[in-house]
Phi, psi and omega in degrees: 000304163329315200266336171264345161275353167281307171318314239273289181340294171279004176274329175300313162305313167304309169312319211249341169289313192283351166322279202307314187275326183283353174298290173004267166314324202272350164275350172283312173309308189307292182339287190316330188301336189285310193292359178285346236194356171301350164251350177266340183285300211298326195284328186292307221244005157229032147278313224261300199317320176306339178243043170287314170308306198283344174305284195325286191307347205247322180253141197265170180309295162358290217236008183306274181337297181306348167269338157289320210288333219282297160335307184344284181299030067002314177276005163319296186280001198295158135225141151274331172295277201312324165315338180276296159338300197253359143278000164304273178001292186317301177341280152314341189279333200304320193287325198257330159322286187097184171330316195293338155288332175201122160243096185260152196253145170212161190103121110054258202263021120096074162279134171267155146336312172309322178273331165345294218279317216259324177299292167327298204259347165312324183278323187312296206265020185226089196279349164299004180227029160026270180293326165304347201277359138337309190274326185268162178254144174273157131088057181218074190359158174309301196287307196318296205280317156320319166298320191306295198297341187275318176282017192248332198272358158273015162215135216288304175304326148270005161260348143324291202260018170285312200307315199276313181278326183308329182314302192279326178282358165271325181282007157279293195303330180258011171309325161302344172312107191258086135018074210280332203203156186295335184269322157299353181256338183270337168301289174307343162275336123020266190314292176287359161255014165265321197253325141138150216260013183258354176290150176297182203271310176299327185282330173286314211288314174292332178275334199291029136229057176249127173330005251228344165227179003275166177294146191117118173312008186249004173249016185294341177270007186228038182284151191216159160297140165277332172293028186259324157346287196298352215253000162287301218275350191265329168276357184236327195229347181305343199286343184276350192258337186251000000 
């Protein structure tokens, strides 16, 4: 008897080692997948660091990482020189034109006109979001106002605060949502400021695993979900924002 309650022992002690070590492992993997990308993740997190003073003014303590992060992998793809380049054009077409002709990401949080425009009247048409109605412009023609949104998306501080109402128009709209943990909730606002929040729910909910960035074929064997970003950056780099 003694002795089949000694086997029992040590088959629970192995069982619960081999448990522990494939957890490991299956966190070793997750890691290397991150870590392929870690010098392009550290050049993303002191583009954001330099630009501290304008965080601080624009984002409250509360919610700064988490408001960062959701953007974050965006700054993966920034360069600025090229960001110039190739939004000039865009620029002019966007102002005598509209979105439709050229809606381009640019910028930090490489933002479009489009998510501007769909962020204004979300806020515009929601009155519980009021407070927010700060961000649209008023008393302006179509193109005046299309011009207005092309300087504001060249500057780092209003797109902190576009960044800052999307924050708050997801704490509206997905408040039904039950959530388990801030990191599965930073996941799905992730997600839908990458695929777009103006998409159903279901459809944000299936993409957030979906691989695909970043985009460019030279990156296809190390491709990650993007909200796999934010959820590094809330774990590896938020302690400096707060």
């Amino acid at each position: 008897m003694k002795k089949l309650i000694v086997i029992s022992f040590l088959f629970l002690i192995s069982a619960s080692a081999i448990n522990k070590n494939s957890k490991v492992v299956k966190n070793d993997f997750k890691n290397q997948d991150i870590e392929y990308y870690r010098q392009e993740i550290n050049r993303a997190f002191s583009l954001l660091k330099k630009k501290k003073k304008f965080i601080d003014l624009e984002l409250l303590n509360t919610q700064k990482a988490q408001i960062l992060s959701i953007a974050f992998p965006e700054i993966l793809r920034y360069d600025s020189y090229s960001d110039y380049l190739e939004t000039s054009s865009n620029r002019i077409l966007y102002v005598n034109k509209g979105k439709e002709a050229s809606d381009f990401s640019t910028g930090y949080f490489q933002m479009k006109p489009s998510f501007l425009e769909n962020l204004e009247n979300y806020v515009a048409n929601t009155e519980d979001l009021k407070t927010y109605q700060w961000v649209l412009i008023q008393n302006k023609d179509e193109k005046e106002a299309r011009k207005e949104r092309i300087n504001r998306l060249a500057n780092l501080q209003w797109q902190l605060r576009y960044l800052k109402v999307f924050w708050f128009v997801a704490e509206y709209k997905y408040q039904n949502i039950n959530f388990k943990s801030t990191e599965e909730k930073i996941r799905f606002y992730a997600t839908a400021y990458n695929y777009g929040f103006t998409k159903p729910e279901s459809e944000i909910t299936k993409y957030q695993s979906a691989k695909k960035f970043p985009s460019g074929e030279s990156a296809n064997t190390h491709k990650l979900a993007f909200a796999d970003f934010s959820i590094d950056f809330i774990q590896t780099y938020s302690f400096f924002f707060k």
